[in-house]
C-alpha positions as CSV (number, residue, x, y, z in Angstrom):
1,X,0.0,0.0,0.0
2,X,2.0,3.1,-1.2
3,X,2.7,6.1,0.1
4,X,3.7,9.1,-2.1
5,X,5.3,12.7,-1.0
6,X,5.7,15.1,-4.0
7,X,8.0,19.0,-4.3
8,X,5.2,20.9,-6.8
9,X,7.5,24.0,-8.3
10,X,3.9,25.9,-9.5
11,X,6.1,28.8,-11.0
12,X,9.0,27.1,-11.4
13,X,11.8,29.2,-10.3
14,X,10.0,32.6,-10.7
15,X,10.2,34.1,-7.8
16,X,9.7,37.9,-6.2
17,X,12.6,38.3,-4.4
18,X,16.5,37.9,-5.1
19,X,18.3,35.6,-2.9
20,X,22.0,36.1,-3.3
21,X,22.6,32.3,-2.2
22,X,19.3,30.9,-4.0
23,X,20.6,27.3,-4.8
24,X,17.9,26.9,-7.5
25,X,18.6,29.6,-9.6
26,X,22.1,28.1,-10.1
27,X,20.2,25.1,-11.1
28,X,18.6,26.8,-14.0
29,X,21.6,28.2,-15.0
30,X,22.7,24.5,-15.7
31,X,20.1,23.2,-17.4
32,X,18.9,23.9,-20.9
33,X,15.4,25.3,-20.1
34,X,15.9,28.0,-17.6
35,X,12.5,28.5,-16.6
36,X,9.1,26.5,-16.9
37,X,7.0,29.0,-16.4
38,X,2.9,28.4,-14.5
39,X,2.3,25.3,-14.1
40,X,-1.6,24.7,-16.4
41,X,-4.6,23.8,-14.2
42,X,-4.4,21.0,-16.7
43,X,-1.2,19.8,-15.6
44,X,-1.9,20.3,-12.2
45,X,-5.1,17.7,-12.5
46,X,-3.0,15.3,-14.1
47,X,-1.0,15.5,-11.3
48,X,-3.0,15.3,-8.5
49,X,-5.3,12.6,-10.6
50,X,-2.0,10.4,-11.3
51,X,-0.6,11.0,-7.4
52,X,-4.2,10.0,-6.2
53,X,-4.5,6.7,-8.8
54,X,-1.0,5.9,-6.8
55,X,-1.1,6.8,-2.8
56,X,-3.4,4.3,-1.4
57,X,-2.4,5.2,2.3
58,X,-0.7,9.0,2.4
59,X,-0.2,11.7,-0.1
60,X,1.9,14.9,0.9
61,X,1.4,17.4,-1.9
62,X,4.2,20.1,-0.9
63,X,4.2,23.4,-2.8
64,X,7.8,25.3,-3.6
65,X,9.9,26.9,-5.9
66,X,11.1,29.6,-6.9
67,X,8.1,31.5,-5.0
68,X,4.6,29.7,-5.4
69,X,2.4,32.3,-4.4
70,X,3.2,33.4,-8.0
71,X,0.5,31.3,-9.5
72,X,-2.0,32.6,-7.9
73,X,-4.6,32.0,-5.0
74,X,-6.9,30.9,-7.7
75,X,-4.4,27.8,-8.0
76,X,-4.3,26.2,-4.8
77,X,-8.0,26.6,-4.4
78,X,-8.2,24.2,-7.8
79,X,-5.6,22.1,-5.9
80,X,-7.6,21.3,-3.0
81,X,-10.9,20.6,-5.0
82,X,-9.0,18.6,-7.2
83,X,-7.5,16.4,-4.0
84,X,-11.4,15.8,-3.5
85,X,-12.2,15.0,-6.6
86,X,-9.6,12.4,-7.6
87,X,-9.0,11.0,-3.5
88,X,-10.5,7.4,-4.9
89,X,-8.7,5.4,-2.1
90,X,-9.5,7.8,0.8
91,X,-5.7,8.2,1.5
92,X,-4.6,10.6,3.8
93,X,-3.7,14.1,1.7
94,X,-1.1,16.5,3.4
95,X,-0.5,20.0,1.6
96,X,2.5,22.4,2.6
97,X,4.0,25.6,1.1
98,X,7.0,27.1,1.2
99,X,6.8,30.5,1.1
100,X,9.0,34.1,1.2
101,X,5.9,35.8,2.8
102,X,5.7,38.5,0.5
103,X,2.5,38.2,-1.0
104,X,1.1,36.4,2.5
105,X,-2.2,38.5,3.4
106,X,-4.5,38.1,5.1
107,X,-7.2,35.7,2.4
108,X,-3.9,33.8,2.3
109,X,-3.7,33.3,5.7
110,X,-7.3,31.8,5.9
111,X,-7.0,29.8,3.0
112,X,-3.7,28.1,4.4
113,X,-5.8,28.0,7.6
114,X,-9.4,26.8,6.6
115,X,-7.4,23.9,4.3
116,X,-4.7,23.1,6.9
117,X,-1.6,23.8,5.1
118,X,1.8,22.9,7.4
119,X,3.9,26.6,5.8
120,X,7.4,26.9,6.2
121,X,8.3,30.9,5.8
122,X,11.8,31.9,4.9
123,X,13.2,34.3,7.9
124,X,17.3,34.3,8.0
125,X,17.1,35.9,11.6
126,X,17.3,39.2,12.6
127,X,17.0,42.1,10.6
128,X,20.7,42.6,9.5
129,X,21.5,39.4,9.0
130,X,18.1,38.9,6.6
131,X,18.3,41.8,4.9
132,X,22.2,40.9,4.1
133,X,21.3,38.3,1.2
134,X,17.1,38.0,0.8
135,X,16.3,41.4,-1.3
136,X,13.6,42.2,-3.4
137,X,14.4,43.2,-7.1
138,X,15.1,47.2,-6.2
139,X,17.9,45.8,-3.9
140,X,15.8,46.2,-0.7
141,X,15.8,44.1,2.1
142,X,12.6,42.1,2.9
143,X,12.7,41.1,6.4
144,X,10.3,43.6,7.8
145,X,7.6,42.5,5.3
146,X,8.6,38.4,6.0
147,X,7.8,39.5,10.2
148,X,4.2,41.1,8.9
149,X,4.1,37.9,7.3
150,X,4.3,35.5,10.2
151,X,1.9,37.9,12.4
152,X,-0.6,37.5,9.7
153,X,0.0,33.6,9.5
154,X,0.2,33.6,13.8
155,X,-3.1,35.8,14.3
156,X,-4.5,33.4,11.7
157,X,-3.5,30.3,13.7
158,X,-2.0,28.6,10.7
159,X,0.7,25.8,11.6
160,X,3.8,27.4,10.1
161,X,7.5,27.2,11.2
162,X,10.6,29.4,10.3
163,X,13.6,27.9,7.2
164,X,16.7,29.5,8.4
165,X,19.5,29.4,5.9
166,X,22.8,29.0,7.3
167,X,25.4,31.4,6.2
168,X,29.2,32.5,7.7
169,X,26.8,35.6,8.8
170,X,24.1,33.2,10.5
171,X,26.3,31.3,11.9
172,X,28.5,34.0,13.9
173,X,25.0,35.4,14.6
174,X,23.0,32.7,15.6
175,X,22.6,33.1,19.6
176,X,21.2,36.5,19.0
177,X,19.0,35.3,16.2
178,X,17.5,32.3,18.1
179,X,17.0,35.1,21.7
180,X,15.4,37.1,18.5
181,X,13.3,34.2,17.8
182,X,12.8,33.2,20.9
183,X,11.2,36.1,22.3
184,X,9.2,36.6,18.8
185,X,7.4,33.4,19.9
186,X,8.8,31.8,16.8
187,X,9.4,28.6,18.2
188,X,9.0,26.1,15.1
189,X,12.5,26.4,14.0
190,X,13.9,24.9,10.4
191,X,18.0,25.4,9.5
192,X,19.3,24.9,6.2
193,X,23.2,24.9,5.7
194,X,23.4,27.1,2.5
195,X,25.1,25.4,-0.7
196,X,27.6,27.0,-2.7
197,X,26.8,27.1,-6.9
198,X,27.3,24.4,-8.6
199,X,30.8,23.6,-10.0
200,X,32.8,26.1,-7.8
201,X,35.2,25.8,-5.1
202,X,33.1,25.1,-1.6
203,X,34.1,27.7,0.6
204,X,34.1,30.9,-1.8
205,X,31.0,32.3,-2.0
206,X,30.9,35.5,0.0
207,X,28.4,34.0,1.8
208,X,29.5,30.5,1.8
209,X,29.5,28.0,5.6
210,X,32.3,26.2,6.3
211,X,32.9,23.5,8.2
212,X,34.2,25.5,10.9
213,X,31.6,28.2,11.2
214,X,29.0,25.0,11.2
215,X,30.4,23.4,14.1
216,X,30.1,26.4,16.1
217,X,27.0,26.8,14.6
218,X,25.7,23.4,15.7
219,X,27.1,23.8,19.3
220,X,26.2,27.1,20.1
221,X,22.5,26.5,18.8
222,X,22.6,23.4,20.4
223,X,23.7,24.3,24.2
224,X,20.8,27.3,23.4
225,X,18.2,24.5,22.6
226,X,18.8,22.0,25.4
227,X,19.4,25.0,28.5
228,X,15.6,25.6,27.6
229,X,14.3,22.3,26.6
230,X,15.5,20.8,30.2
231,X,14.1,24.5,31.7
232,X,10.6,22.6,30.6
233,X,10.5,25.7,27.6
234,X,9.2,24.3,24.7
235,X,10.8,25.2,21.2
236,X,11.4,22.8,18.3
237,X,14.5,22.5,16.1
238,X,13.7,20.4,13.5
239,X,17.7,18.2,13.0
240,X,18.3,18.3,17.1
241,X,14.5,16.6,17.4
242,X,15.2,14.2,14.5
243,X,18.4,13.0,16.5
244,X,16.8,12.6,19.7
245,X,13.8,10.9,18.1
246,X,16.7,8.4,16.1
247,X,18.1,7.7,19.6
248,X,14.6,6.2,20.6
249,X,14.2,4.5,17.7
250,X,12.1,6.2,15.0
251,X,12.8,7.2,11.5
252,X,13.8,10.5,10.7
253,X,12.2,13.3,8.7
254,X,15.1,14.5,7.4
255,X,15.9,12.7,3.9
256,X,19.6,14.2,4.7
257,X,19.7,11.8,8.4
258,X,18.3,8.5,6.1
259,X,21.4,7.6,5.5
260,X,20.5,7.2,1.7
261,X,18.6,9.4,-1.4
262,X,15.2,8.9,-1.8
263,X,13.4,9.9,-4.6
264,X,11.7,13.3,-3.6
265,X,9.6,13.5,-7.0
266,X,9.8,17.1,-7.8
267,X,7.3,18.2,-10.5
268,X,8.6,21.4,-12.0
269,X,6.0,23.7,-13.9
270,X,5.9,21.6,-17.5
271,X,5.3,18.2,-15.3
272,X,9.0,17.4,-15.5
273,X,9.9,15.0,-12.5
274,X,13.2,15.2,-10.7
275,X,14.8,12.6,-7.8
276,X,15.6,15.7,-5.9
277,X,15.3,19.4,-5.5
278,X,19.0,19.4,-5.6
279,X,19.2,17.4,-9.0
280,X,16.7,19.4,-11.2
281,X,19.2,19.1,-14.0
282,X,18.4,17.8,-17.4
283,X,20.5,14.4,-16.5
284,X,18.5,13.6,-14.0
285,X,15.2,14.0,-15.3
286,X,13.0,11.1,-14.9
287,X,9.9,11.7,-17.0
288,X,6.8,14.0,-17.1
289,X,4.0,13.2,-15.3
290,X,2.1,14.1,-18.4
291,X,3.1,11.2,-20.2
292,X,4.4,8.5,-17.4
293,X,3.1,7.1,-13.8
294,X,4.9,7.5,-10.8
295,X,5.7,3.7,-10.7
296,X,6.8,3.8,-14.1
297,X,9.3,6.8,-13.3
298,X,10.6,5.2,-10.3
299,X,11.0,2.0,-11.5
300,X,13.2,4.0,-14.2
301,X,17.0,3.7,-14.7
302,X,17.5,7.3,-14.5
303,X,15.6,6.9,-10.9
304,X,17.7,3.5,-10.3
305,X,21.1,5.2,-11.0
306,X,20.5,8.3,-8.6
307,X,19.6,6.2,-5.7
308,X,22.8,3.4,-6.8
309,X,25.1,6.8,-6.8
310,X,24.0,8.2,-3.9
311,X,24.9,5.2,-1.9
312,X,28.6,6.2,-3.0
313,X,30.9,8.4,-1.0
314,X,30.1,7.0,2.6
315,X,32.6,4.2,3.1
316,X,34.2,6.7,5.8
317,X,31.0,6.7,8.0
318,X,30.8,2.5,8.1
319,X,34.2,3.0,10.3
320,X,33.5,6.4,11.8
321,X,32.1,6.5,15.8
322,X,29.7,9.1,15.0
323,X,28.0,7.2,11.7
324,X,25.2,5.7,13.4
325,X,23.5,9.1,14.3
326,X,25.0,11.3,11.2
327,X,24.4,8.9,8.5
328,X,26.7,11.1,6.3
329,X,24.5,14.1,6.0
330,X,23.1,15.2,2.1
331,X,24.1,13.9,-1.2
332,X,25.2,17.4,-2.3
333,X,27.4,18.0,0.6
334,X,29.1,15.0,-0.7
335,X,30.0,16.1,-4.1
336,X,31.8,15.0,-6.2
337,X,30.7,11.7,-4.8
338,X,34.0,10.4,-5.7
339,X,36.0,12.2,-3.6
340,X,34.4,10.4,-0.9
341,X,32.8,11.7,2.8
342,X,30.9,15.3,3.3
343,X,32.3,18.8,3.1
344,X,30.8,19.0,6.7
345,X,31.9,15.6,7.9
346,X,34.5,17.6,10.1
347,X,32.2,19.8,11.9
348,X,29.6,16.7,12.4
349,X,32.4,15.4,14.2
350,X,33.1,17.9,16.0
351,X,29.4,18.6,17.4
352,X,28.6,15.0,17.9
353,X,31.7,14.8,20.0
354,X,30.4,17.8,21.9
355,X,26.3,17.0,22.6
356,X,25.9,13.4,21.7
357,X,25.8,12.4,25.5
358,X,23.5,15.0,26.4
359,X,21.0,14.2,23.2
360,X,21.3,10.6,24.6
361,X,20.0,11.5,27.9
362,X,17.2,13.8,26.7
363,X,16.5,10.2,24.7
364,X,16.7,8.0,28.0
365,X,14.6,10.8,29.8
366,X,11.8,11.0,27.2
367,X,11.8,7.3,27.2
368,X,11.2,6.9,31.0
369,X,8.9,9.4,30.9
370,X,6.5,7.4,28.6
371,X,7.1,4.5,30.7
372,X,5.8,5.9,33.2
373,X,2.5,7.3,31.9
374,X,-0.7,6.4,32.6
């Protein structure tokens, strides 16, 4: 009985604003069709008809891009009737956005509220830190209209939680952007080490993480997270939750603490499908759902010879201490896949080293507790 989660690019990689670090526009620049464009409200049925046919248990439709509040209110509301229409086997349907906040207002809000969307809205901290590398297209910085954003999604009561991207900048900055956060009552936190463009040295992008900078990173947010969580004051950080719910014995979330690629099925604009939202590049197409079925893509040998290849270049973490609990991080951390272990693999040394006892107790802790319930 299959399950089947799906990345929906709606405007492709349109977007409103100008990231400086935006990992998908590199990705257009390497492909030979730059752009998609809208997605068609007929290629959006298809979609949802063909995911339906397939997902017999759970389907998580999850809407990114670029910006997908591009295509249009209008859209989503087709979405959802169309999840109605075509939900033959009565399997569970998710939705989620990801979202800059700039065109969140307030008949956004209660859509994403009356149809129980899970958003995730793109806040890099405080205000200087923000404002350093998410402008719009005059060159302004956005972060005060991102914070309007998440009081329209709060006063709204819509589920929605914060995707920090890492940078040198964050990560000098991060104990005065999580007391920021912290006292926003933004506690649904998400963070995303940035990734340098394709094809260049790691490490020389003016806004580029190092290994280094993420180990202090990881530390710093982590004594920040576990002084409160064992003060009984709750706040949620997605990778230090994923660990502690590995130490007890459940799967993680996080495709990038599997310990192996999955295929992700990213439908860009056209109904091209991709492995990964990392991979949108013309080798690693695996169909369109236009013309093909889900089981048929995945049962493809473009689809067999990502998941054989990302098995490579983790031989290190079969002998290393910490490879239990790391699982080698993401594929594209790992590149060229050759070269063998992750860019980061030094600083998740370095913060296992440093909080694995203590995420092992709050693990033991959490355990007992449920033992003893009622």
């Amino acid at each position: 009985m299959p399950s089947l989660s799906l990345l929906i690019k709606p405007s492709s990689g349109g977007c409103n604003i100008r990231c400086k670090y935006c990992f998908y526009h590199d990705e257009q620049l390497n492909r030979e069709t730059f752009s998609y464009g809208f997605m068609t409200e007929e290629t959006l049925e298809i979609l949802v008809k063909k995911a339906l046919e397939y997902a017999t248990v759970h389907c998580s439709f999850g809407f990114q891009g670029g910006e997908p509040t591009l295509r249009g209110l209008d859209f989503f509301r087709k979405a959802v009737e169309l999840q109605k229409k075509y939900n033959i086997h009565h399997a569970q349907v998710a939705n989620a956005i990801q979202t800059n906040g700039m065109l969140i207002d307030d008949t956004w809000a209660k859509f994403l509220r009356d149809n129980n969307f899970l958003v995730g809205l793109s806040l890099d901290g405080t205000k200087d830190v923000h404002d350093q590398n998410r402008l719009d297209p005059e060159g302004r910085g956005t972060f005060n209209r991102v914070l309007q954003a998440a009081q329209k999604l709060a006063a709204q009561q819509v589920d929605f939680n914060l995707l920090t991207v890492v940078t040198n900048r964050t990560a000098d900055a991060i104990a005065k952007i999580y007391n920021f956060y912290r006292r926003s009552n933004l506690l649904y936190q998400q963070y995303i080490p940035c990734l340098d463009p394709l094809d260049e040295a790691r490490g020389s992008s003016p806004y580029s993480l190092t290994p280094e900078k993420y180990a202090r990173f990881l530390k710093t947010l982590f004594d920040l997270w576990y002084r409160d969580v064992t003060a009984g004051r709750f706040i949620y950080i997605r990778y230090f939750e994923n660990l502690v719910g590995m130490l007890m014995g459940r799967p993680p979330e996080s495709c990038g603490l599997s310990g192996q690629c999955v295929i992700q099925n990213v439908v860009e604009a056209d109904g091209s499908v991709y492995p990964c939202d990392f991979y949108c590049l013309d080798e690693w197409r695996l169909g369109n759902i236009r013309e093909e079925g889900f089981r048929e893509m995945a049962a493809g040998e473009t689809a067999k010879r990502f998941l054989r290849e990302g098995c490579s270049g983790r031989e290190e973490c079969r002998t290393c201490a910490y490879g239990f609990i790391c699982r080698g991080g993401c594929r594209r951390d790992r590149e060229p896949l050759a070269a063998g272990g992750s860019y980061f693999c030094p600083a998740y040394k370095e913060f296992f080293a440093y909080a694995l006892p203590r995420l092992q107790g709050l693990a033991r802790s959490i355990q007992h507790s449920m033992r003893q319930a009622p």
